[in-house]
C-alpha positions as CSV (number, residue, x, y, z in Angstrom):
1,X,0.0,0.0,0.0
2,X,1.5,3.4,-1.0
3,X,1.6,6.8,0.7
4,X,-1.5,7.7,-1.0
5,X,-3.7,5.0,-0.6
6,X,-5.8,3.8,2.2
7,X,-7.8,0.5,2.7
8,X,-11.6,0.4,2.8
9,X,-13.8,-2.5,4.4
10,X,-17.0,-3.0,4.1
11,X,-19.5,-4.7,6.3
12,X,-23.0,-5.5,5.7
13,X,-25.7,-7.6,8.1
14,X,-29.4,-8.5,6.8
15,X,-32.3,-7.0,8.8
16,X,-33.0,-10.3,10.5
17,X,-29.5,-9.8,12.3
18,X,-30.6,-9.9,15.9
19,X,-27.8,-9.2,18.0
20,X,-27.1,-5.7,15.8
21,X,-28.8,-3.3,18.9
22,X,-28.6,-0.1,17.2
23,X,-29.9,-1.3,13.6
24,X,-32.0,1.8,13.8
25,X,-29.2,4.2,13.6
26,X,-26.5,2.0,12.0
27,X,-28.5,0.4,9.4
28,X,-27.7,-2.7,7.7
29,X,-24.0,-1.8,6.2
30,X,-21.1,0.3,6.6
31,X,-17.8,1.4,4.8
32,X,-15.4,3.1,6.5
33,X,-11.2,3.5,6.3
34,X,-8.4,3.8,8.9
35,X,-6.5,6.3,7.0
36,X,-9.0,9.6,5.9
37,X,-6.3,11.8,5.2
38,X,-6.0,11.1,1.1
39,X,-9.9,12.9,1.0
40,X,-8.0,16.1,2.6
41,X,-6.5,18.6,0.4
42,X,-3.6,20.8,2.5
43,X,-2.9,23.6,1.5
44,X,-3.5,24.5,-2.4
45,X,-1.1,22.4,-4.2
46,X,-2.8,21.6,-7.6
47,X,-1.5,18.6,-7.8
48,X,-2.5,17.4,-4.4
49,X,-6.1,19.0,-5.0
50,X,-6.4,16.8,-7.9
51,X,-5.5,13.3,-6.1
52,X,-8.0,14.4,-3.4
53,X,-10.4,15.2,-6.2
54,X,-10.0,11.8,-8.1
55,X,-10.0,9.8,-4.5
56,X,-13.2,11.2,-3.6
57,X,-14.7,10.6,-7.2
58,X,-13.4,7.2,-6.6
59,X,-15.4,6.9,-3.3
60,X,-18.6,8.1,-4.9
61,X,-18.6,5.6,-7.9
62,X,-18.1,2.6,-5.2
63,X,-20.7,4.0,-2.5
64,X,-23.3,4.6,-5.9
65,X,-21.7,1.0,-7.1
66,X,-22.9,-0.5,-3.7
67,X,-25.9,1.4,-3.6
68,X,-27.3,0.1,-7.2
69,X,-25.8,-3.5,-6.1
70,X,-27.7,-4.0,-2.8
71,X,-30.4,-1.6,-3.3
72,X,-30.5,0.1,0.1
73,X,-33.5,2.1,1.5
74,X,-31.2,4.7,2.5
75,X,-27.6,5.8,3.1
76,X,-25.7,8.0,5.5
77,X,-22.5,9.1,5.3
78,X,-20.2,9.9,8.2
79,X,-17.0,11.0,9.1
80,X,-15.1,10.7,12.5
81,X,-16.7,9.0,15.4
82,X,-19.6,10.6,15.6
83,X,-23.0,10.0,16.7
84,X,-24.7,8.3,13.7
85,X,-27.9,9.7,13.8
86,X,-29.3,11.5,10.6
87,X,-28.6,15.2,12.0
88,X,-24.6,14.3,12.0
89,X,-24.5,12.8,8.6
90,X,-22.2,14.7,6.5
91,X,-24.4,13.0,3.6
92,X,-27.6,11.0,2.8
93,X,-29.0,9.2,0.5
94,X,-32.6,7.9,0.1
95,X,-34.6,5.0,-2.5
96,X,-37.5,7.1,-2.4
97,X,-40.2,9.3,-0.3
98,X,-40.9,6.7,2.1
99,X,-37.7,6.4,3.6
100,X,-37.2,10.0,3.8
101,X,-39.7,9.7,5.8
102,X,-38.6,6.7,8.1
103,X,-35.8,9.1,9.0
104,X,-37.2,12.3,9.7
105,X,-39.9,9.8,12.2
106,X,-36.2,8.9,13.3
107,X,-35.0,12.1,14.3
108,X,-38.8,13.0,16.1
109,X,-38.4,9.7,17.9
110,X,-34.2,11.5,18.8
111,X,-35.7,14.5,19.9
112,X,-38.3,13.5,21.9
113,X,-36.8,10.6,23.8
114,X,-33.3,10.0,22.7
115,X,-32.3,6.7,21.9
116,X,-31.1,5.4,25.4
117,X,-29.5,1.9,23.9
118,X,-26.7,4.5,23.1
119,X,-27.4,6.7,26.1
120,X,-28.2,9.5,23.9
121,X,-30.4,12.1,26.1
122,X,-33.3,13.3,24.4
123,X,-32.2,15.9,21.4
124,X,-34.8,18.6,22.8
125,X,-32.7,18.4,26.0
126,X,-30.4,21.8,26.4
127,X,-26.7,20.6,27.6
């Protein structure tokens, strides 16, 4: 593996995976890497810009690949470790109205209660 390169998994779980507690918020797959910093430009170096550019093309074709592959109701995209609930998603992508609307019933449900499998307070809450 070279300095500009950086390896991606990929792990995916049917909805009749029991033991997955927060299926809700994590959904049924997820791609992530150890090594972000190839997606980061620094500075303004055209030639970096342009590596950072084609990496991050890259990543879109295999997310839409995976997306027309296993025909998911939704994706979310998030970087760092984060929260993953649909307000920190840095991007999301739905199959249609219905499961737009499964996550904004997701983020009521986040406001209201919280989700306290994760020992997230209610969203409404002040800090």
């Amino acid at each position: 593996m070279g300095i500009d390169s950086a390896p991606l998994q990929l792990t995916a779980w049917s909805s009749e995976f029991e033991t997955k507690p927060y299926l809700a918020l994590d959904g049924h797959a997820e791609l992530w890497t150890t090594k972000a910093g190839i997606f980061l430009s620094q500075g303004s170096n055209p030639t970096r810009l342009t590596m950072v550019e084609q990496y991050l093309e890259q990543l879109t074709q295999l997310l839409l690949s995976l997306i027309k592959a296993l025909d998911p109701a939704s994706v979310a995209v998030y970087a760092g470790d984060c929260m993953r609930h649909p307000l920190n998603a840095h991007a999301l992508w739905f199959s249609n109205r219905a499961a737009i609307l499964d996550r904004l019933a997701l983020i009521a449900l986040l406001w209201r209660d919280g989700y306290p499998v994760w020992k997230l307070k209610p969203l409404a809450q002040p800090e």
